[in-house]
Kinemage of the C-alpha trace (Angstrom):
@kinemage 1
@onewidth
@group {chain A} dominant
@subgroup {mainchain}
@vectorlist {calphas} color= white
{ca unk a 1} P 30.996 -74.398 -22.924
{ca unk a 2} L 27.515 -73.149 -21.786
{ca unk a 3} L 25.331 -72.213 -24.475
{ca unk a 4} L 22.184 -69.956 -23.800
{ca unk a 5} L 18.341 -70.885 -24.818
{ca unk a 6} L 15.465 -69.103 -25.040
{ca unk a 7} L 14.235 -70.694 -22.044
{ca unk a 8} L 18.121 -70.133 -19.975
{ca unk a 9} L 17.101 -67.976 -17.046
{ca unk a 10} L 20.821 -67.258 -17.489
{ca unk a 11} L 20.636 -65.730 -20.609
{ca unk a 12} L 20.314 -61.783 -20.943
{ca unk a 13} L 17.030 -60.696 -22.157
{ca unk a 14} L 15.943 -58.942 -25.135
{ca unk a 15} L 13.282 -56.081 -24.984
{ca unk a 16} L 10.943 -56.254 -27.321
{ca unk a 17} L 10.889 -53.892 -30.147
{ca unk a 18} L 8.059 -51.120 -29.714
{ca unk a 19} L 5.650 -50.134 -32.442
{ca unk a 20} L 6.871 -46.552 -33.771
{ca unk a 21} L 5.014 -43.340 -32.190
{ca unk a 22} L 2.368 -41.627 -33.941
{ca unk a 23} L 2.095 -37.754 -34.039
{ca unk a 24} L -1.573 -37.010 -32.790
{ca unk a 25} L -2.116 -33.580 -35.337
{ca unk a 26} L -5.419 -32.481 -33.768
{ca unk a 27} L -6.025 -31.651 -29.898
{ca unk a 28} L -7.769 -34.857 -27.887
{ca unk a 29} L -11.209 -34.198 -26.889
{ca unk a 30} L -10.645 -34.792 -22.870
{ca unk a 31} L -14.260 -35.926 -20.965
{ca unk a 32} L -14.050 -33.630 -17.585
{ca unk a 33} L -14.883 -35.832 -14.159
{ca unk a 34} L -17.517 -33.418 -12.909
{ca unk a 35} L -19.382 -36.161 -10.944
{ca unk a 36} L -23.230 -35.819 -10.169
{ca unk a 37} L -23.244 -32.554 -8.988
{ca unk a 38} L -26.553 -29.999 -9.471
{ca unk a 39} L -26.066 -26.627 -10.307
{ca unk a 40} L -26.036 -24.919 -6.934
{ca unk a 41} L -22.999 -27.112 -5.827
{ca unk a 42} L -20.968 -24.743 -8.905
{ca unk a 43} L -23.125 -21.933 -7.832
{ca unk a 44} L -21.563 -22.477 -4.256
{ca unk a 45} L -18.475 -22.819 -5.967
{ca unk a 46} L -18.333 -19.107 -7.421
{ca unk a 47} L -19.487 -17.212 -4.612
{ca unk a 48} L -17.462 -18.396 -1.850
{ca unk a 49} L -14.138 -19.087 -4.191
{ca unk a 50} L -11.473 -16.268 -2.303
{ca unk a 51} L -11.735 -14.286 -5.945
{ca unk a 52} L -13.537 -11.912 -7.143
{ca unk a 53} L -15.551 -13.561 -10.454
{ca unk a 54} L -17.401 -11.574 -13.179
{ca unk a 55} L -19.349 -13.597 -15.723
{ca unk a 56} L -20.926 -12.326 -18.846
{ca unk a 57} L -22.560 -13.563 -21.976
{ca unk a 58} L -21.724 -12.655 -25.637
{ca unk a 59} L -24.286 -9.999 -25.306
{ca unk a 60} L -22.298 -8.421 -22.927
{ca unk a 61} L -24.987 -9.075 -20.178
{ca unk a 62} L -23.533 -10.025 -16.570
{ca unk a 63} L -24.284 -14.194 -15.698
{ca unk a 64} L -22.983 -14.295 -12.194
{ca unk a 65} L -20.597 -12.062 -10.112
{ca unk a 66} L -19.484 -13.337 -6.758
{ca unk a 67} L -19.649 -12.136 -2.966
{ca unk a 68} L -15.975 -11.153 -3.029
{ca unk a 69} L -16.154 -9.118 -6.054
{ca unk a 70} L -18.945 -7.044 -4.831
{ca unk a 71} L -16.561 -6.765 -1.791
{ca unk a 72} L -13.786 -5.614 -3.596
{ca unk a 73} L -15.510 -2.870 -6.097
{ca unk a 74} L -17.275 -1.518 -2.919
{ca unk a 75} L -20.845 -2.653 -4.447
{ca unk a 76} L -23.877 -3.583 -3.233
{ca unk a 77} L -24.757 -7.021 -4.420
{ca unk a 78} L -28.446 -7.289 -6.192
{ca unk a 79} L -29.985 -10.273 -7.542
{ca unk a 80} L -31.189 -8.020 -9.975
{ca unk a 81} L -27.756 -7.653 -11.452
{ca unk a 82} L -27.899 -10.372 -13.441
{ca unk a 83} L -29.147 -9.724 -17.260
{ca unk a 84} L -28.202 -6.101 -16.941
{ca unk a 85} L -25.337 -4.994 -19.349
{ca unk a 86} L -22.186 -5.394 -17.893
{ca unk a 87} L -21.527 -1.824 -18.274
{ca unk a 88} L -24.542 -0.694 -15.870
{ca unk a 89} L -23.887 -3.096 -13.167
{ca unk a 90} L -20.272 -1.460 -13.337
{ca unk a 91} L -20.714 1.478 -13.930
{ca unk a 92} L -18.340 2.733 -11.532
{ca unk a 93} L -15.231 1.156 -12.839
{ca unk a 94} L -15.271 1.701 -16.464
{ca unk a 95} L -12.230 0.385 -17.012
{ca unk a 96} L -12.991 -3.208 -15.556
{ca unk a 97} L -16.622 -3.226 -17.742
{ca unk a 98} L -14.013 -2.570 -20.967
{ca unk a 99} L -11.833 -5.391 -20.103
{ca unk a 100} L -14.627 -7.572 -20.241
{ca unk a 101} L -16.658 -6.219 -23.166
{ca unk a 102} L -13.199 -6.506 -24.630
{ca unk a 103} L -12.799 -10.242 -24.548
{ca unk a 104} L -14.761 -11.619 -27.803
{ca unk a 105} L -12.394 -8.967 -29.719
{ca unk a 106} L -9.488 -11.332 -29.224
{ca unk a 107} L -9.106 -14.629 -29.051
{ca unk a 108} L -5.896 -14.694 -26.494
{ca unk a 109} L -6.932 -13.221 -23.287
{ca unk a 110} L -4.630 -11.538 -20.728
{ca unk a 111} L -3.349 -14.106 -18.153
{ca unk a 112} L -1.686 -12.521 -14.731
{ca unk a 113} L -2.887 -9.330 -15.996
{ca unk a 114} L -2.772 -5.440 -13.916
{ca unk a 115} L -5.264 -3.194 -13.664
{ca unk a 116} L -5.356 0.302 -11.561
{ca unk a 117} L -8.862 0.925 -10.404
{ca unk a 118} L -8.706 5.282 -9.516
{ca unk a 119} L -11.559 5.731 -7.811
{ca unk a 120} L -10.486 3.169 -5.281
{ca unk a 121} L -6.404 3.737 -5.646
{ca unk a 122} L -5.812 -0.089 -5.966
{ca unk a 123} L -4.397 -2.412 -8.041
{ca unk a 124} L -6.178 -6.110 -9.328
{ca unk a 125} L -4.412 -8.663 -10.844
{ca unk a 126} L -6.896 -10.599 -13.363
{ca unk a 127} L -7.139 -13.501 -15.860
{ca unk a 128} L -9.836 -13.428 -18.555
{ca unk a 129} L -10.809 -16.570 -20.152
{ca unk a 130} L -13.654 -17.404 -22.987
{ca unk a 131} L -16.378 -19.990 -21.681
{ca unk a 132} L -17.267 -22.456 -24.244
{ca unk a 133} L -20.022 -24.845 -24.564
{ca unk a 134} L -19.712 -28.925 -25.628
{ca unk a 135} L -19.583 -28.161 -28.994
{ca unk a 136} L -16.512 -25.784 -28.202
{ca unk a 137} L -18.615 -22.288 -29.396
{ca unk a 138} L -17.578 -19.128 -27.269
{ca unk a 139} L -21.011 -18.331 -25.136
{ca unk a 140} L -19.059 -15.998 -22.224
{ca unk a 141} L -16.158 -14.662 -20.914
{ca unk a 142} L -15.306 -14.967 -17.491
{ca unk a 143} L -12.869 -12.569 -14.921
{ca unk a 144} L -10.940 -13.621 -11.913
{ca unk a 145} L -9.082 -10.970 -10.175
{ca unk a 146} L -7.605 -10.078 -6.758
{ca unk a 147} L -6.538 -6.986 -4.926
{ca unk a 148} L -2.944 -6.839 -5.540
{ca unk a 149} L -2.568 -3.322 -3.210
{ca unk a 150} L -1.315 -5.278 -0.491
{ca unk a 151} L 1.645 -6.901 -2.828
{ca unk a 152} L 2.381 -3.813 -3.928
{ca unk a 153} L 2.318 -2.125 -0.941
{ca unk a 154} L 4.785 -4.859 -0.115
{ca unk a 155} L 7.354 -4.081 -3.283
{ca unk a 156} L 7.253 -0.339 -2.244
{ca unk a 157} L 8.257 -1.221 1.263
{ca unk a 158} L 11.223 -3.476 -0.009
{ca unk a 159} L 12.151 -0.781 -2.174
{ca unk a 160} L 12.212 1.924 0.449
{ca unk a 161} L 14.394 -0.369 2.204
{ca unk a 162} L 16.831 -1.085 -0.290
{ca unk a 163} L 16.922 2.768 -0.503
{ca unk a 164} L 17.440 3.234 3.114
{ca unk a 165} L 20.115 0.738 3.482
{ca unk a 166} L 21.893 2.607 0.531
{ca unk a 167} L 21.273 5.490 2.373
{ca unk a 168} L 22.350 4.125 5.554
{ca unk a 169} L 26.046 3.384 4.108
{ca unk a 170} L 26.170 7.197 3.599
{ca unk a 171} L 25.063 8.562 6.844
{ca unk a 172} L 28.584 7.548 8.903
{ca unk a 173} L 30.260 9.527 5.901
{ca unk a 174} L 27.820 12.632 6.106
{ca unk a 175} L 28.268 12.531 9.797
{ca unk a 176} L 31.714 13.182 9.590
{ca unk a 177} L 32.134 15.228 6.039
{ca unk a 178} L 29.562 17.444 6.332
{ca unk a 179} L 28.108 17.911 9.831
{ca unk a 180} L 31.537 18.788 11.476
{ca unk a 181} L 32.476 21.496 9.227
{ca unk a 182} L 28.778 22.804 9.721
{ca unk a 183} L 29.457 23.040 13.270
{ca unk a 184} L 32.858 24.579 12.668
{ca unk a 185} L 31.211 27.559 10.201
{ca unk a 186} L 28.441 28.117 12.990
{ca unk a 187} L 30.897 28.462 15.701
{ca unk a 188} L 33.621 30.664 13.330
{ca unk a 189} L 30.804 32.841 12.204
{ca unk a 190} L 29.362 33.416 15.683
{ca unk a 191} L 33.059 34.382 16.830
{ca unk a 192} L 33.400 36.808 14.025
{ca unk a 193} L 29.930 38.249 14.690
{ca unk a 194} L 31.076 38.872 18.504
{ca unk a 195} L 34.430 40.801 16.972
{ca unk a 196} L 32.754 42.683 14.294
{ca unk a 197} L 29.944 43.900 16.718
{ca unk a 198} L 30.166 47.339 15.328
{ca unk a 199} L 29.217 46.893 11.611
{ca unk a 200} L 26.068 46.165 10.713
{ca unk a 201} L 26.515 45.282 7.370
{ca unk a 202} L 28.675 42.336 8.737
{ca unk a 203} L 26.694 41.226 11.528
{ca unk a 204} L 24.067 40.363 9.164
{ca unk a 205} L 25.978 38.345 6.504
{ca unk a 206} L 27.454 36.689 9.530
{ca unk a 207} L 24.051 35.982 11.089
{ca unk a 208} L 22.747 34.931 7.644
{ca unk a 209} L 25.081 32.512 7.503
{ca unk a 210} L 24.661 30.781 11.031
{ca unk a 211} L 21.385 30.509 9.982
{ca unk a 212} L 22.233 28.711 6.759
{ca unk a 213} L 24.520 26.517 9.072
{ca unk a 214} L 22.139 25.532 11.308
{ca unk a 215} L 19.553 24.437 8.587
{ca unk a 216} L 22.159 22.899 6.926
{ca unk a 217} L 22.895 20.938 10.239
{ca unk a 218} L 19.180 20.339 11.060
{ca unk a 219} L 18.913 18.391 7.493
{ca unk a 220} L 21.742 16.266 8.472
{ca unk a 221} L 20.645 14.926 11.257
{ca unk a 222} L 17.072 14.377 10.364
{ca unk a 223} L 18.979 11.946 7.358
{ca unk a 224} L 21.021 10.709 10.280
{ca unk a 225} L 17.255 10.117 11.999
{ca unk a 226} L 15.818 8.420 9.629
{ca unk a 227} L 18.212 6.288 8.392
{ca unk a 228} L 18.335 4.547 11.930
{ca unk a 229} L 17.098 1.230 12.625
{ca unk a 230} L 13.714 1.208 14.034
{ca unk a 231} L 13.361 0.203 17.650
{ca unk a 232} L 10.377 -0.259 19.267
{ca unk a 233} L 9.532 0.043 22.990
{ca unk a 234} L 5.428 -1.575 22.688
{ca unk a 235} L 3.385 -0.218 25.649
{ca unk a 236} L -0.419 0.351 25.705
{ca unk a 237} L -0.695 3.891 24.288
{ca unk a 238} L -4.172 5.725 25.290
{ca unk a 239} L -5.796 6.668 21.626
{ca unk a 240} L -7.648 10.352 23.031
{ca unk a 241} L -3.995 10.959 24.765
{ca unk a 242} L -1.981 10.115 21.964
{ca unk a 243} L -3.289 12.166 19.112
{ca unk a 244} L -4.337 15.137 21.488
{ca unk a 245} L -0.647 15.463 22.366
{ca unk a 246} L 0.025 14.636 18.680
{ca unk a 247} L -2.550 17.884 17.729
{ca unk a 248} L -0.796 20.449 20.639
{ca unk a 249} L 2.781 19.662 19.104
{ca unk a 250} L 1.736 20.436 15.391
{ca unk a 251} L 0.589 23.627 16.588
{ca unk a 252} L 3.613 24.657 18.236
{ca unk a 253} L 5.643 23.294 15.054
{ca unk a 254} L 2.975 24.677 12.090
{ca unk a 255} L 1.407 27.834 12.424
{ca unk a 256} L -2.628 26.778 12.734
{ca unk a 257} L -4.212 29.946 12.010
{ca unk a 258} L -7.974 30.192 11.421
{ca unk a 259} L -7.917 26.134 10.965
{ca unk a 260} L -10.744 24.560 12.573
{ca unk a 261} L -9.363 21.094 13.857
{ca unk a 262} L -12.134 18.523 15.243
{ca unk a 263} L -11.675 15.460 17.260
{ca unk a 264} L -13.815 12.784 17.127
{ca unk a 265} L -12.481 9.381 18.964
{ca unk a 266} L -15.358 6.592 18.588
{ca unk a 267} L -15.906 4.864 22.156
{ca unk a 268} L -14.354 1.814 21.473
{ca unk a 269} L -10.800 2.262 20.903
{ca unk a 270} L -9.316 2.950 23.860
{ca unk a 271} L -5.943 1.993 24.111
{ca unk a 272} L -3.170 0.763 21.075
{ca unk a 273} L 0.123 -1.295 21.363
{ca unk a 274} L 2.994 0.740 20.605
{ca unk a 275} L 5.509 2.780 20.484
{ca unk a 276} L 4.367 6.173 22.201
{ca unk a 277} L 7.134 8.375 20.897
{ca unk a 278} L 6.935 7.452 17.715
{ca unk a 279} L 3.791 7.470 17.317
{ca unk a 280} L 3.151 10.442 18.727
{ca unk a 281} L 5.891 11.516 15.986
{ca unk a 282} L 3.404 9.876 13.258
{ca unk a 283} L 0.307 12.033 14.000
{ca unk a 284} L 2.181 15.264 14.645
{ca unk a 285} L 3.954 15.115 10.823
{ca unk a 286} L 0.412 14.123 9.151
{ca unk a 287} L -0.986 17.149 11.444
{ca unk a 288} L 1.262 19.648 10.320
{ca unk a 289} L 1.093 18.557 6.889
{ca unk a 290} L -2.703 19.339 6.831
{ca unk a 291} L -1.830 22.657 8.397
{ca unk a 292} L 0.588 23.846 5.795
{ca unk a 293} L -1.608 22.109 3.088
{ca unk a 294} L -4.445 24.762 4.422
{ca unk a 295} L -2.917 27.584 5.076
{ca unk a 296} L -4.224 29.058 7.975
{ca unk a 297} L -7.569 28.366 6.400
{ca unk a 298} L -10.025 25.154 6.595
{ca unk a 299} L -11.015 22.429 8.395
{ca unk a 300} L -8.749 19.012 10.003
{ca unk a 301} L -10.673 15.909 11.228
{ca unk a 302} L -8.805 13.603 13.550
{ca unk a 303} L -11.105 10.809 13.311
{ca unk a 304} L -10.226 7.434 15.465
{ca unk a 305} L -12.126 4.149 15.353
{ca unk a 306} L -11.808 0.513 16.057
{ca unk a 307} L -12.382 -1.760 12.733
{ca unk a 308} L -13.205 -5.454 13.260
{ca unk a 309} L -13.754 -8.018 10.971
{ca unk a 310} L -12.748 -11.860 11.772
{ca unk a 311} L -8.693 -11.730 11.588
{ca unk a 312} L -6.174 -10.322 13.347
{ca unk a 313} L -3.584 -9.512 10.442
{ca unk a 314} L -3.531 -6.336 8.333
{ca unk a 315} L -1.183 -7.889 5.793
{ca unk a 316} L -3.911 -10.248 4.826
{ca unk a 317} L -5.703 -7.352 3.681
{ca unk a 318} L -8.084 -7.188 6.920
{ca unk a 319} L -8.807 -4.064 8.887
{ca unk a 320} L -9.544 -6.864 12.438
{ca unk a 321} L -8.738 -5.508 15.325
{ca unk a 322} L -6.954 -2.487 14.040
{ca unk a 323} L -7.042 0.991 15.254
{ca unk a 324} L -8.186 3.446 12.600
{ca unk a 325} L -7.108 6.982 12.484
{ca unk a 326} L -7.822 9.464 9.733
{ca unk a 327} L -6.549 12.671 9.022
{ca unk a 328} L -8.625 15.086 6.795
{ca unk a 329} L -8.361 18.498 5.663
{ca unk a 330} L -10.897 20.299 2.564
{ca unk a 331} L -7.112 21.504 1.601
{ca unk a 332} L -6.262 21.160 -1.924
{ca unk a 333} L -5.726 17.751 -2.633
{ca unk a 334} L -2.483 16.162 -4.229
{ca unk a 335} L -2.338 15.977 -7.773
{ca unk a 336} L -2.141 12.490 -9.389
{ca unk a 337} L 1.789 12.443 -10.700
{ca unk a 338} L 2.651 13.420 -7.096
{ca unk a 339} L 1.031 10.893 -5.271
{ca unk a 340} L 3.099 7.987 -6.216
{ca unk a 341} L 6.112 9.937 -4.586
{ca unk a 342} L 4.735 11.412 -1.444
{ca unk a 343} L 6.460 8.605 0.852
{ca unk a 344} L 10.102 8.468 -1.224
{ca unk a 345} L 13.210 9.600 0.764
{ca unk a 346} L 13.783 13.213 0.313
{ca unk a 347} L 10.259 14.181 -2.446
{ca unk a 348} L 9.056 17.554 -1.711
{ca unk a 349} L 6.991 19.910 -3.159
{ca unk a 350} L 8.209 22.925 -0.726
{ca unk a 351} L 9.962 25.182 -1.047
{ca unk a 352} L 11.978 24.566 2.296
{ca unk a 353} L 11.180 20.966 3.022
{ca unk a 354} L 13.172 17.921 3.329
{ca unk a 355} L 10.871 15.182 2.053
{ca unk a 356} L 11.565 13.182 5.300
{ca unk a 357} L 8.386 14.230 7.012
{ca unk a 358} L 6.031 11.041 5.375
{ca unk a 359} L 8.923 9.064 4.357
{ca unk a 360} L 8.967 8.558 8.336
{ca unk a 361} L 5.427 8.240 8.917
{ca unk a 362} L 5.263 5.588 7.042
{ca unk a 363} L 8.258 3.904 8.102
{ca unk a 364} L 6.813 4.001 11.663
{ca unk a 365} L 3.560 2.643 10.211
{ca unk a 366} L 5.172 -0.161 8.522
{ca unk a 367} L 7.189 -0.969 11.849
{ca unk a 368} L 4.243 -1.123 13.682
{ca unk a 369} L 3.052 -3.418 11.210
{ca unk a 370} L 0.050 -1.436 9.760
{ca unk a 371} L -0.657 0.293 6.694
{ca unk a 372} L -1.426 3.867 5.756
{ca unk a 373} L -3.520 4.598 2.646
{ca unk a 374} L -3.990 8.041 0.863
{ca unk a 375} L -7.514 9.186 -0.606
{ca unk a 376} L -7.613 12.609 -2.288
{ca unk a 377} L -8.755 14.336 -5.391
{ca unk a 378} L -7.383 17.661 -6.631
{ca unk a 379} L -9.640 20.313 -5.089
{ca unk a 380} L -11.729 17.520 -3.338
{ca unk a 381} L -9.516 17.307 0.205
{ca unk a 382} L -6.601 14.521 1.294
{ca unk a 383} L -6.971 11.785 3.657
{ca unk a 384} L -4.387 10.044 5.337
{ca unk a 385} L -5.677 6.738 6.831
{ca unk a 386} L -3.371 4.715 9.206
{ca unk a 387} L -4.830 1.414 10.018
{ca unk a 388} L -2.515 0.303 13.236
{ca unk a 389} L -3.134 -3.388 15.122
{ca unk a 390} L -4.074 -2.636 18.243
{ca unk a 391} L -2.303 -6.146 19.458
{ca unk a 392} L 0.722 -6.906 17.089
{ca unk a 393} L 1.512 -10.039 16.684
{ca unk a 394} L 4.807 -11.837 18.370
{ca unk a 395} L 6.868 -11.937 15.380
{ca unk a 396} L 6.067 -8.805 14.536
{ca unk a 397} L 6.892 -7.253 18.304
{ca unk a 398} L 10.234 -9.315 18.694
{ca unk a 399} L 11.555 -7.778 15.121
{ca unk a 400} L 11.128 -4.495 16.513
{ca unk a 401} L 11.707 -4.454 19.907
{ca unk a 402} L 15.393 -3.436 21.129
């Protein structure tokens, strides 16, 4: 019989026993690798990062506030910014100067953090963290944030169409149990009318309700409408043409009035890729909106322009290459609780309206692959701002084309 030795290659090998762990009960002081790099190399760093960055002392005095923040707050960037309290250099966002004057309150900042901006109707997502020195004192507090209206944007769109296809499992059932016995009380009550020609009394109940019937009818197919799938037919689509024709067939729909209506197309944009039905249908609801908004009395701007800036995508948050229309009325504004409704399936605040009218604007926008922004104050005037590509992008044409 083989026995094994120490030295026997043969013989199965023991691991050595390992010395027992230690618990470590304070944090490890970790060296960063920062290399030799000056300061304007980190100075670099800041202003170019895609961020927006707001830096301030313990004094609550700003240190250093990037390119793309003064971007995003719609400020004019100044050297001379820096030193001045934080609450002066933003003085027009309040709420953003408190987050930060906030942060040597607490000693567990907000990470991933929301914040609704009013006066520019947008949303930032931020994370707040304390700068410390070697020793490890608190000397700063620092803000990165990002425009999170796109992403939003984005949610609201998802949810419109989880709504519509909900919505769209109905319409064969409305078709059928609702819109065929409509047609059925029109016709009945228009026979009856014909055979009771000689009261009066009777001929206007009857007429009363074919009229009922028919606007009962006209609602159910405008559901029917807008519960379709969009198809697109993309052609060049002349910009003057477009909303002119757009501005004659609100006036035939909305009584005008004493409203004076101004056009104003900027040189450049001449022509758009789209869909010319549709978007004619676009322009004509946000005109007659502004009409019944005013009332027969006021003032509509139809205001197109080309916006450029570098891309070609609006969903990267990038007006390049769109097409630009605004429509503006001195009406009287929409209140602040209503606003977050105004494009939901079927929100009115008439007395005889559907709430399909913008629900469909801006699902023609968002086929088009654009976006369509509101800007109003109560008693200040509404703006309706489409931003449209004026050359969509392939994907984007071959998901909406029939």
């Amino acid at each position: 019989m083989r026995h094994a030795t120490a030295t026997d290659p043969t013989a199965p090998q023991r691991t050595p026993a390992r010395p027992p762990l230690t618990l470590v009960e304070r944090p490890v002081a970790v060296t960063p690798v920062m290399g030799s790099l000056d300061g304007s190399f980190f100075r670099d760093l800041i202003w170019h990062i895609q961020n927006g960055v707001v830096a301030i002392d313990r004094e609550a005095r700003l240190v250093a506030m990037n390119a793309v923040a003064y971007r995003i707050l719609g400020l004019p960037a100044s050297p001379g910014d820096v030193g001045r309290p934080i609450a002066e250099v933003l003085d027009a966002h309040p709420e953003l100067a408190g987050v930060l004057a906030s942060a040597f309150e607490v000693e567990v900042l907000p990470d991933r953090a929301e914040l609704r901006l009013e006066p520019l109707g947008r949303v930032f997502g931020y994370t707040m963290s304390h700068v410390r020195n070697q020793h490890g004192d608190v000397v700063g507090a620092a803000l990165m944030f990002k425009d999170l209206t796109l992403v939003e944007q984005q949610e609201e769109r998802d949810r419109l169409r989880d709504r519509l296809a909900a919505l769209g499992e109905m319409a064969a059932a409305i078709a059928h149990e609702v819109k065929n016995p409509l047609a059925g009380i029109e016709v009945m009550a228009g026979v009856l009318r014909r055979q009771l020609a000689g009261q009066p009394d009777a001929q206007t109940a009857l007429s009363e309700i074919i009229h009922e019937a028919k606007a009962a009818n006209s609602i159910v197919v405008k559901v029917l409408e807008f519960v379709k799938p969009v198809r697109l037919q993309f052609e060049p689509v002349p910009v003057s043409t477009m909303l002119t024709d757009a501005l004659a067939s609100a006036e035939r729909q909305t009584r005008r009035g004493e409203i004076d209506v101004r056009l104003e197309v900027a040189p450049g944009p001449r022509a758009v890729q789209g869909d010319s039905q549709l978007l004619h249908q676009l322009f004509t609801n946000l005109l007659s909106n502004a009409f019944e908004a005013l009332e027969g009395r006021g003032t509509v701007v139809l205001a197109a322009r080309t916006v450029v800036h570098g891309g070609r995508s609006l969903e990267d948050g990038s007006d390049s290459g769109a097409l630009r229309v605004d429509v503006i009325d001195d009406g009287p504004g929409i209140a602040t609780e209503t606003l977050d409704h105004i494009f939901s399936p079927f929100f009115t605040t008439k007395a005889k309206g559907s709430g399909l009218g913008l629900a469909m604007v801006r699902k023609i926008v968002d086929a088009h692959g654009g976006r369509i922004e509101v800007l109003t104050s109560p008693g200040g005037g509404t703006c309706f701002r489409v931003l449209l590509p004026r050359n969509p992008d392939p994907e984007a044409r071959s998901r909406h084309e029939a």
